[in-house]
N, C-alpha and C positions, 0 to 999 in steps of 0.2 A: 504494500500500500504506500503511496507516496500522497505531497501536497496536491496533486491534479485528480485525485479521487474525488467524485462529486459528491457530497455529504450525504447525498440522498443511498450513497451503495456503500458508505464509511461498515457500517453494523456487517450489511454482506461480505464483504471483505475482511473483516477482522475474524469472523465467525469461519471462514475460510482457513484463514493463516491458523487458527487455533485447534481444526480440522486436521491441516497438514501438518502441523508439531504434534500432534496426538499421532499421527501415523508414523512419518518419518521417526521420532525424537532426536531432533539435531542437538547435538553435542554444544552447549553454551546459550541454550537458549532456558530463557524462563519459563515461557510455556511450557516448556517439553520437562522440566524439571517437575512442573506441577503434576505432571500423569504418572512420574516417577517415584513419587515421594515419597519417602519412608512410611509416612504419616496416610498416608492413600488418601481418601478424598477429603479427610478431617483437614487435608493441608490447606484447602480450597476452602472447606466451610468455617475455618478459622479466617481467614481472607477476608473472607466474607463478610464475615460479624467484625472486624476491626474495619475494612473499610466499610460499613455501615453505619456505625458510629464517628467514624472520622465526617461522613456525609450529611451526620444528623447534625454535631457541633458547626458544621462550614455554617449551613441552614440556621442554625439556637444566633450565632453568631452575625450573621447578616453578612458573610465574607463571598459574596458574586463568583471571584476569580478560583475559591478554593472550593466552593462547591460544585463547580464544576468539575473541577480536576479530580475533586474526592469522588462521584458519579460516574465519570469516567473511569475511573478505579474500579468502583462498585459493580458497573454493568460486564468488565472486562472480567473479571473473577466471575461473574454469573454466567457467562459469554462460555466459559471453561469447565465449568460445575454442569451444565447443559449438554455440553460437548462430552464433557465423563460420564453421562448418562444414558448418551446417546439419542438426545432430543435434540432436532432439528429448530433453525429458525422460522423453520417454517412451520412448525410444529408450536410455536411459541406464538405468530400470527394468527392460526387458527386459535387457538384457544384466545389471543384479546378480542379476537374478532365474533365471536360465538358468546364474550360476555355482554357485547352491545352491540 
């Protein structure tokens, strides 16, 4: 993924790369460490719950620039916990779609 990815296919694409480090596991990569981990998917849903409250404080706090970034954390780790499950994006469409 680079800066010319059009926002609109940023999620496809990331959900992508985190596909192929699930496959591949390259050597020095973070993702691929997370499928690896000692800790198996606790390593993810530890992630999880710290960047979840790191999102909540940006939010308590009123910090714009950190709330995103903490979000972006937050959907990245759920982006991988999905992926270790073997639920698709498109699987996660359907189902917001289906609740309205």
């Amino acid at each position: 993924m680079d800066a010319d990815t059009p926002a609109e296919d940023v999620l496809d694409e990331l959900f992508a790369t985190i596909e192929d480090r699930k496959e591949t596991l390259p050597e020095g990569s973070y993702t691929a460490s997370l499928f690896t981990h000692e800790k198996g998917k606790n390593a993810v849903l530890e992630k999880l719950g710290e960047e979840t409250t790191e999102t909540i404080l940006a939010a308590k706090d009123e910090e714009e620039e950190e709330l995103l970034a903490e979000s972006a954390d937050l959907v990245y780790h759920l982006l991988v916990l999905l992926a270790m499950e073997d639920v698709t994006l498109e699987d996660l469409r359907v189902e917001l779609r289906d609740r309205f």
